[in-house]
C-alpha positions, 0 to 999 in steps of 0.5 A: 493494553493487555496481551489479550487486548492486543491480540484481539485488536490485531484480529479485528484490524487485520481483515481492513488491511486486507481488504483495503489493500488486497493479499498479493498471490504467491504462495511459495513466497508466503511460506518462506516468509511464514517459515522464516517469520516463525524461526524469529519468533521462537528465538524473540522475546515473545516466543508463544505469541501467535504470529501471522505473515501477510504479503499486500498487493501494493507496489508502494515499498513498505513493511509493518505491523500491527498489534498481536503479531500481525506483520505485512510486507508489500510486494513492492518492498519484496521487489525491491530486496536483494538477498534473503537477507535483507528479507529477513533482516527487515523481517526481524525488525517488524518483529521487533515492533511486535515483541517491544509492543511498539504498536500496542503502546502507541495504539493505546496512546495515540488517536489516529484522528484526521488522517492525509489520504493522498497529496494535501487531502485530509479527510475531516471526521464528517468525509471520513464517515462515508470512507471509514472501512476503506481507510482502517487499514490505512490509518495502521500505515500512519502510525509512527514510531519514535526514533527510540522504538526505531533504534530498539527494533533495529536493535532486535532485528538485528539480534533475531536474524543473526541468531538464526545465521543470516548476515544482519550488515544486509539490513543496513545495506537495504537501508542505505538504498531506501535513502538513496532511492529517497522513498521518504514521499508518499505514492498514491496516498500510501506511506513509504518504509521512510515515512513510517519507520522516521530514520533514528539517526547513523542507523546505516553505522548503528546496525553494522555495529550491532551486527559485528558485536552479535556476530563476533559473540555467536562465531558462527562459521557461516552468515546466510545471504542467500542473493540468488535464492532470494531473486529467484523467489521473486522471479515474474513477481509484479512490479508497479501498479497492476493495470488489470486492477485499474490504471490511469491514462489522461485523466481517465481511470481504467479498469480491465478486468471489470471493464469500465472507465471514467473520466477525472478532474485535472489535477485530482488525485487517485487512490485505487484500493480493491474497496473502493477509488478515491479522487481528491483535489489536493486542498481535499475540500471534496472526494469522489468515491466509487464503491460497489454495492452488494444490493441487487437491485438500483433501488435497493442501493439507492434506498440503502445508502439513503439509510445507511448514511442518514441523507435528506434527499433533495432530488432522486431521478431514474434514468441512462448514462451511456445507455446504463441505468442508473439512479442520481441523486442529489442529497444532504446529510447534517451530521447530529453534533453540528445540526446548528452549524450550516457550513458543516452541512455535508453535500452530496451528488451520488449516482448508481450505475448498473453495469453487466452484473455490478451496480456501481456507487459514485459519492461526490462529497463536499460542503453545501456552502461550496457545493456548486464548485465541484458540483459539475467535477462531479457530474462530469465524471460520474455521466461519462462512466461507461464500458471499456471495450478498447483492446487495448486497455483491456489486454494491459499487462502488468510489469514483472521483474525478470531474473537474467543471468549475465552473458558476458563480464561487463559494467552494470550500464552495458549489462542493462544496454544488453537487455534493451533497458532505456538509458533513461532507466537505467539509474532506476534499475541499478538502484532495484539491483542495489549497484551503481552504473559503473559496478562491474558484473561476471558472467552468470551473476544474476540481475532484475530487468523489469518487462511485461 
């Protein structure tokens, strides 16, 4: 792959991460990571490469990147830093991806082909025809690097970030709390830094040793760290799921700002991305899909999705649900490669909702041959979509994380009893803080609570 293919490739990938995932508004945190991310890239092995800095709204801890210098960093991975250095470190080696055409190479040499979207579900290539924009971006996080690409980017991300003076043992710090916090399973369908980066092995004592030779060789008087000026970045960002981009209670998903709801089968499983939600068994033998169209009439959805996805319509019906109008249609499309192969028969129930200035698409996919098992699953969930009028709901907040300053010297436990964190949190929260329980903390230090 050429560098202008690259290049190219990157542009064309980078507007799917966005949309399937959304970009996480902080415009003082972007530009310190675009400044930092631009003094690495002068000092890398590939300094004229244009390079672009992205913070997703995910809460899922992750970081990577993409052909032709596009690097992406969760705020979920943000929440879970201490110290600009940890930043910057992390920073320095998805840059190391990118300098070491990691992702060039294997994208050139790897098909991404069936791709696990949440739990058990894999998507066959006939499921995936009708999710494909969504998931691009997705199938960029399943990518995987092999344990020497791993040790080379560790290798240069411990080289950038010590070159521009920041302390390269806090990237093996973070590490070492990943694997402590045993973020090796996937949360909603999305990677965590563990199942993307595959761990190559003593990497905690690999990049400290990295470190004290690069430190030792450049002898600056001073390694950045930088913790409070780091958590006082980060003050007020969202931590978790953001329930005013819908959120789940009892088997049913909700969501705030558009005001609408839904029931789900028990058991399924939720993929809520700002394109579309995906609910899944876990044997993935069906989807439920909801999107939006862009048509302005139920009609014209209708006869667009018919088009656009070639369906052989087998009923088409007008009428209410929850005093909405809406279309439901029940359809079939055979896919031209397995024409004369009956079980590859795709199967649809799909309805069209028009609620306040939306019209809302549902796609119950499965099988024609096991059709009538998840036929009323779908049905069910698609009849009882209405509007969301609960205050309650509606006025969820999304939790933060707060940045407090300690009152009185003390035991990290008895700091967080201080702040009305629930013993049951308290492990969880002291891992957020990179401490153990029993650590000691001084008056004025700084620590991350998490509230409303």
């Amino acid at each position: 792959m050429t560098e202008d293919q690259e290049v190219a490739l990157g542009a064309k990938y980078d507007p799917s991460v966005v949309s399937t995932f959304g970009l996480y508004e902080n415009e003082e945190l972007l530009n310190f990571i675009t400044e930092k991310g631009n003094e690495l890239a002068k000092i890398s092995h590939r300094p004229n490469l244009d390079y672009h800095f992205r913070i997703l709204d995910s809460p899922v801890v992750n970081a990577f990147a993409v052909p032709g210098g596009y690097i992406y960093f969760t705020r979920g991975i943000l929440a879970q830093f201490n110290s600009e250095a940890e930043l910057i470190g992390v920073l320095g080696h998805e840059l190391g991806h990118v300098t070491a055409r990691h992702s060039a190479s294997q994208q050139s040499k790897q098909q991404l082909g069936q791709l696990a979207l949440m739990g058990g579900l894999v998507l066959s290539p006939e499921f995936r025809y009708f999710a494909d924009y969504a998931m691009q971006g997705m199938q960029l996080l399943f990518l995987k690097f092999s344990r020497d690409n791993e040790k080379e980017s560790d290798r240069l991300g411990v080289e950038y970030s010590t070159r521009i003076k920041y302390d390269a043992n806090k990237m093996a710090d973070f590490f070492l709390v990943l694997h402590k916090m045993q973020l090796s399973s996937e949360q909603g369908g999305v990677p965590t830094f563990l199942s993307t980066h595959p761990d190559p092995g003593n990497r905690y004592n690999e990049v400290q040793k990295e470190a004290k030779e690069w430190q030792d060789s450049l002898k600056y008087n001073e390694w950045l760290v930088n913790r409070e000026k780091y958590l006082n970045r980060i003050d007020g960002i969202v931590f978790g799921e953001d329930p005013r981009q819908g959120f789940i209670e009892a088997n049913t998903f909700y969501h705030p700002d558009l005001k609408f709801k839904f029931p789900f089968p028990n058991g399924w499983q939720v993929v809520n991305t700002p394109l579309q939600v995906q609910i899944a068994p876990e044997d993935g033998k069906a989807i439920i899909i909801l999107s939006l169209s862009q048509k302005k009439s139920l009609d014209q959805a209708a006869d667009a999705n018919i088009e656009a996805l070639n369906l052989k319509v087998i009923e088409r019906k007008s009428l209410k649900v929850n005093g909405l109008s809406a279309i439901s249609i029940n359809s079939r499309q055979i896919p031209e490669e397995t024409q004369s192969n009956a079980q590859d028969t795709i199967r649809l129930q799909s309805y069209f909702i028009q609620h306040n200035t939306n019209i809302y698409v549902f796609h119950g996919i499965t099988f024609d041959s096991i059709y009538d098992t998840y036929s009323q699953n779908f049905t069910t969930t698609m009849t009882n979509f209405n509007s969301l009028t609960d205050p309650a709901k509606l006025n969820k907040k999304p939790e933060r994380i707060r940045i407090k300053q300690v009152q009185r010297s003390g035991m990290v436990a008895d700091v967080f009893k201080y702040y009305g964190v629930q013993e049951s949190q308290r492990k969880k929260l002291a891992l957020l803080n990179n401490f153990d329980l029993t650590d000691q903390l001084k008056r004025g230090d700084l620590i991350k609570i998490i509230t409303e």
